[in-house]
C-alpha atoms as one frame of an Amber mdcrd trajectory, in Angstrom:
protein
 -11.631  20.075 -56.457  -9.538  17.306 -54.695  -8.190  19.700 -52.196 -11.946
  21.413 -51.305 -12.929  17.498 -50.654  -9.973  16.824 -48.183 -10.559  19.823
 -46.248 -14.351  19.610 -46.481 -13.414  15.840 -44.649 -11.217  16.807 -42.251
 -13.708  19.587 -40.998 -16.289  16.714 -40.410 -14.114  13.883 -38.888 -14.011
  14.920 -35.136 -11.373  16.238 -33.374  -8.908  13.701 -31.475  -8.263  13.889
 -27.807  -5.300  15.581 -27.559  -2.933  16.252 -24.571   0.272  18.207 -23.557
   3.642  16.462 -21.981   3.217  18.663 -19.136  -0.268  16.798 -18.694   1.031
  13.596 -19.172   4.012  13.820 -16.564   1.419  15.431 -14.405  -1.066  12.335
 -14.036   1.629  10.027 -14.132   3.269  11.187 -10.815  -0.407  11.702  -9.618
  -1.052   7.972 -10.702   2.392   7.349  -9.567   1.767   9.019  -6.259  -1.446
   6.929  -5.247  -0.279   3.596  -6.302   2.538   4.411  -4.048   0.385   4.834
  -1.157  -1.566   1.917  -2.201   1.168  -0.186  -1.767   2.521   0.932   1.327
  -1.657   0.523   2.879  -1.281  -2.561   1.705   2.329  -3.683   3.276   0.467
  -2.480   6.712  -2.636  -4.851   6.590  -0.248  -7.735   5.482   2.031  -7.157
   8.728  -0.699  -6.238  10.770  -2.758  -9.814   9.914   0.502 -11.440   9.859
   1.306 -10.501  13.721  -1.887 -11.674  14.465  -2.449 -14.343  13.073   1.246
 -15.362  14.979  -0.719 -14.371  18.191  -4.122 -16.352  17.217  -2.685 -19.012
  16.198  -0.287 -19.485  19.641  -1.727 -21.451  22.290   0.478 -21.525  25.623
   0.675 -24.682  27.766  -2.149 -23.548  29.687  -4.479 -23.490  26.547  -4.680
 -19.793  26.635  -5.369 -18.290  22.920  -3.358 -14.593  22.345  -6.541 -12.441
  20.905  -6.415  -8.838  19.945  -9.636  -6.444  21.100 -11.631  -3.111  21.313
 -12.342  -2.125  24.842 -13.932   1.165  25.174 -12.526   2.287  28.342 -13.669
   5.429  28.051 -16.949   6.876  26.393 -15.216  10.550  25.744 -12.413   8.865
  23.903 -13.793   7.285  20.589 -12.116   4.167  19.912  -9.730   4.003  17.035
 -10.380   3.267  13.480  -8.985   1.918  10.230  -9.402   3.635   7.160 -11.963
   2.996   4.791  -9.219   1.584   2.187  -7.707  -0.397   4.880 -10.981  -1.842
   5.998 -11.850  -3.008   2.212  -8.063  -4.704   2.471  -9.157  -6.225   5.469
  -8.138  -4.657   8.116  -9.315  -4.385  11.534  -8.919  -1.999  14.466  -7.783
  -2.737  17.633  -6.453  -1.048  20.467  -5.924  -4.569  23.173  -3.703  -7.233
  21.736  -3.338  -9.922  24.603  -0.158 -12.379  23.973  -0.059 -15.719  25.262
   2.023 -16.702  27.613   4.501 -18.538  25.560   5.127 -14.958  23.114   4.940
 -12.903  26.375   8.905 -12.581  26.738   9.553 -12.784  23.010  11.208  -9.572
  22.890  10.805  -9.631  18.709   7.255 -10.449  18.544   6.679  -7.908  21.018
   8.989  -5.330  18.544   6.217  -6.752  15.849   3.588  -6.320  17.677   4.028
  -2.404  18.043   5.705  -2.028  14.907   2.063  -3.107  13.788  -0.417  -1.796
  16.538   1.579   1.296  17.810  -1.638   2.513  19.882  -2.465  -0.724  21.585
  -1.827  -1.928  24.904  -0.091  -5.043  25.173  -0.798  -7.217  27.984   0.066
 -10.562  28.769  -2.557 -14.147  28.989  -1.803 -14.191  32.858  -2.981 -10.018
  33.152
């Protein structure tokens, strides 16, 4: 009678989640995977505001401000975007970045500054 109970129990209690190893070590590297890409979205918006902030935040002798912009030069040629994952990170498109004279001839900050905005034209204060 003690064993009818136990297996009159068991077939009541419900059923635990269960899952294979092949499961597991699939949504890990999924998991994995995403985080990854995370990351690296987030490394881009972090050099991309740092280079320009460095810009804004350079006034020349003149008391010219670096700035970067969206000019739409040409109405067949949408400008480009960000992604939605990179906007919520905060970042922002722009396809003009406009150094100030003083960060004009840096030769690294210019490096920086298409490292960060390879699809922008860089012009100088003076243009």
């Amino acid at each position: 009678m003690n064993e009818n109970s136990n297996t009159a129990e068991q077939a009541t209690r419900p059923r635990r989640f269960q899952f294979s190893l092949r499961t597991l070590f699939v949504v890990v590297t999924v998991l994995g995977a995403g985080m990854g890409w995370l990351g690296h979205q987030v490394l881009v918006v972090r050099e991309r505001t740092q280079v320009l902030d460095a810009i804004q935040g350079s006034v020349n002798g003149y008391g010219g401000v670096g700035r970067a912009s969206m000019e739409y030069d040409n109405p067949a040629n949408p400008p480009p975007t960000v992604s939605w994952i990179r906007r919520i990170l905060g970042d922002r498109p722009a396809n003009v970045i406009i150094l100030p004279k003083n960060l004009a001839g840096d030769e690294e900050m210019i490096r920086r500054v298409r490292d960060a905005f390879p699809n922008a034209r860089i012009l100088s204060d003076d243009e």
